[in-house]
N, C-alpha and C positions, 0 to 999 in steps of 0.2 A: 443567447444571453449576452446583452453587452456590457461582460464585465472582467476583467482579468487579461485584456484585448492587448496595450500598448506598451511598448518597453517600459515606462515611466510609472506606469499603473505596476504591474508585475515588479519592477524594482521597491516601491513602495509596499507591496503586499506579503514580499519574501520580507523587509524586514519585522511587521508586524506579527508574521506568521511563524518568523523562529521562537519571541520569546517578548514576553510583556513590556511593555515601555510606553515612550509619550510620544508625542507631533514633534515636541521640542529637537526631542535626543535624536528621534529618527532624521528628521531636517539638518541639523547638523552633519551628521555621519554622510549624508546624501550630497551637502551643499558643492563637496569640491572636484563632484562628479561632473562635467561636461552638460551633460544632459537633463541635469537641475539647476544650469546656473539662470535658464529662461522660464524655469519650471519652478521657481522656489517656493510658491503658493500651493503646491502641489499636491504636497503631503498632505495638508488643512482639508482641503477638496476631495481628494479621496476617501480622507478619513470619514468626512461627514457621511459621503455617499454612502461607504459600507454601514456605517453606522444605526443609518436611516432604512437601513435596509436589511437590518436586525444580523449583522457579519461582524461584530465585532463585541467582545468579553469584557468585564472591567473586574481588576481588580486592583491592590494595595501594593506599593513596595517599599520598603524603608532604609533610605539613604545618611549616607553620612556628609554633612556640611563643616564648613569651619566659618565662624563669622571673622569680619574683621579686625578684631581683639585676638583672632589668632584658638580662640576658640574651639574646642570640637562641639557636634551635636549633632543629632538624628530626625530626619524629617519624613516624616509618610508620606506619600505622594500617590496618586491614580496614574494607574497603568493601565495599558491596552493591548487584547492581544487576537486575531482573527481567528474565532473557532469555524468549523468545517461546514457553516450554512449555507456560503458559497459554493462549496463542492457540490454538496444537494441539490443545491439551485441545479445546478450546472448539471447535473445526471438527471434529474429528471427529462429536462427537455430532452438525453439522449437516448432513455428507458422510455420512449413513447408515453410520455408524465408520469410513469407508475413511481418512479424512484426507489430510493433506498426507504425498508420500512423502520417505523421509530426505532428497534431495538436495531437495523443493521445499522443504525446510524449512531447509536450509543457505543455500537464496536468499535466503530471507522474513527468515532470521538477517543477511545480509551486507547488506538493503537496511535495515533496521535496525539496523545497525554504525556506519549515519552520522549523529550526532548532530540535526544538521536537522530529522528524518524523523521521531526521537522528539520532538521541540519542536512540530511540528504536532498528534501524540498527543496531544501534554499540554492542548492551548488544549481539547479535547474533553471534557466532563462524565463520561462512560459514555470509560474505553482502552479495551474491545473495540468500541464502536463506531466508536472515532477509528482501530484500527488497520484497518477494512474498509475504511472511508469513503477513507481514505488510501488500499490495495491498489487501491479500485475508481477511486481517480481516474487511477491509474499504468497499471492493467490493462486500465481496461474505455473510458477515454476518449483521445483524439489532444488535443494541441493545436493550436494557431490556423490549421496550414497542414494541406491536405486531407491530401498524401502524409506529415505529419511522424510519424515512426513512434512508437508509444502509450510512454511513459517507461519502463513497467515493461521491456520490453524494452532496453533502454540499462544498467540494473542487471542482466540476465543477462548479457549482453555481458561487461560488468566483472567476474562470478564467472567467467566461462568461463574469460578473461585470467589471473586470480588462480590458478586450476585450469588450467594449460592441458595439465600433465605426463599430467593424470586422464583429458584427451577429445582431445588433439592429439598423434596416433601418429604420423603419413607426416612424413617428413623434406621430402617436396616442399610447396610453397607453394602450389599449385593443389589439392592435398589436401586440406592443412591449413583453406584456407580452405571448403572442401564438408564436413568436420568440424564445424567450429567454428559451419555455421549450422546443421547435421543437429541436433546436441544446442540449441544459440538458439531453431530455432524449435518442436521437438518441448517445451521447458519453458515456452517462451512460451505454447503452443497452451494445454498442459495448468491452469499459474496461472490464464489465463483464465477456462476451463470452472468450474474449482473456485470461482474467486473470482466469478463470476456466481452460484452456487448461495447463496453467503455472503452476497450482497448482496441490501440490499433492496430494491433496484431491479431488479427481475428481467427476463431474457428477454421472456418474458409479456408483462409491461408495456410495455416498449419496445415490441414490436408493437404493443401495443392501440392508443399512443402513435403510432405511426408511421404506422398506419392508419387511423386514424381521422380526423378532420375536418382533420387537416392533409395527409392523402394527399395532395390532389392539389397542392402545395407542391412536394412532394417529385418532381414532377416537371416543375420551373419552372425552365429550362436557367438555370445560372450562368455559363457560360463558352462561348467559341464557339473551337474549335481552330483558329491557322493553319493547318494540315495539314488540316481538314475541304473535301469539295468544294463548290460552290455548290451543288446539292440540299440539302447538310446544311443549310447556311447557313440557308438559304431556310426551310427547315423547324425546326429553331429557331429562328427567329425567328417563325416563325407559331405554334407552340406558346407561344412568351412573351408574344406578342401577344393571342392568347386567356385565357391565367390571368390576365394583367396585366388586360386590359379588359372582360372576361365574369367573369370570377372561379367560372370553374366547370370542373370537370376533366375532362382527358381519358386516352384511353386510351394503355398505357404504348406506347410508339414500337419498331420492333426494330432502329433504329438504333446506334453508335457509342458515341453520348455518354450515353445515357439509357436 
């Protein structure tokens, strides 16, 4: 897809992409950059392309003027702002055409409804690579606590909520709630898959990554369960005993913990 390609374009598309505005405002802000002072048509040019190419939102914003009487006064004006059809674009070709389907693509819209989420976009050179790198940090990583559940799930949570007329039928609460994870974790599972394909940091890798020289790391007990029996005990602790002070691996255990 040739689109989102040249410093000039990507400059142009992060500002569009933070937050509603015109050609005018954006041009301005751009003009005393280097790189648009041969470019100053620029903006006009792009805008049309995405435009025409159904990438670009319109809505209202209401500004304050002063006339020259010294005056105040408020004036509506049309705004513009890049919703996520570009990105689609752009996954399909990489999802062997299948892409993202309508409702993952109302998710990916509503996790990008919140200003924040565009503001991490923008700090990125390449938006389609800031809008991955973002999905894969929500999709494909946990933070700091083992069990804390991966972010991007927390924004489906909040479409389903917003939705809930769409996926929550049974009047009963014990329903409602076998509903509400039925559709959470079937959208969760599938963003994942896809958004692993997008990244590039792949499956693959991880393994190779995982298996390789740090394998036997990865089986260096961090925790001992109050609930484990003295056997377990016993035995990780002989297993951390040995990584720790031999530094060489052993085989995986068919215990509990590991």
């Amino acid at each position: 897809m040739n689109i989102m390609k040249t410093p000039v374009e990507n400059e142009i598309a992060k500002e569009f992409f933070l937050d509603f505005d015109n050609t005018t405002n954006v041009s301005n802000r751009l003009r005393p950059n280097a790189v648009f002072k041969k470019n100053h048509r620029s903006v006009s040019r792009y805008f049309s392309k995405w435009n025409s190419l159904g990438y670009i939102k319109e809505g209202t914003k209401i500004i304050e003027k002063t006339n020259k009487k010294g005056t105040s006064y408020t004036q509506r004006i049309t705004v513009y702002i890049l919703n996520m059809n570009f990105y689609f674009d752009y996954a399909k070709e990489k999802l062997s055409k299948k892409g993202f389907t309508a409702v993952e693509k109302e998710i990916i819209e509503y996790i990008f409804s919140f200003k924040e989420n565009r503001e991490v976009v923008f700090n990125f050179d390449n938006i389609i690579e800031g809008i991955t790198a973002f999905l894969e940090r929500i999709f494909l990583f946990r933070g700091s606590f083992e069990f804390e559940e991966i972010l991007g799930l927390q924004y489906i949570k909040g479409f389903i909520v917003k939705h809930k007329i769409r996926y929550i039928k049974s009047k009963d609460i014990g329903n409602q709630f076998e509903e509400f994870w039925k559709y959470g974790i079937k959208y969760g599972a599938d963003l994942r898959n896809k958004i692993r394909i997008l990244s590039n940091f792949s499956d693959k890798k991880y393994e190779e990554i995982l298996f390789g020289g740090i394998k036997k790391y990865h089986l260096l007990p961090f925790v001992i369960p109050n609930y484990s029996t003295k056997e377990e005990k016993e035995e990780l602790l002989r297993r951390f005993s040995i990584i720790l002070n031999e530094d060489r691996a052993l085989k995986p255990w068919a215990g509990r913990f590991i």
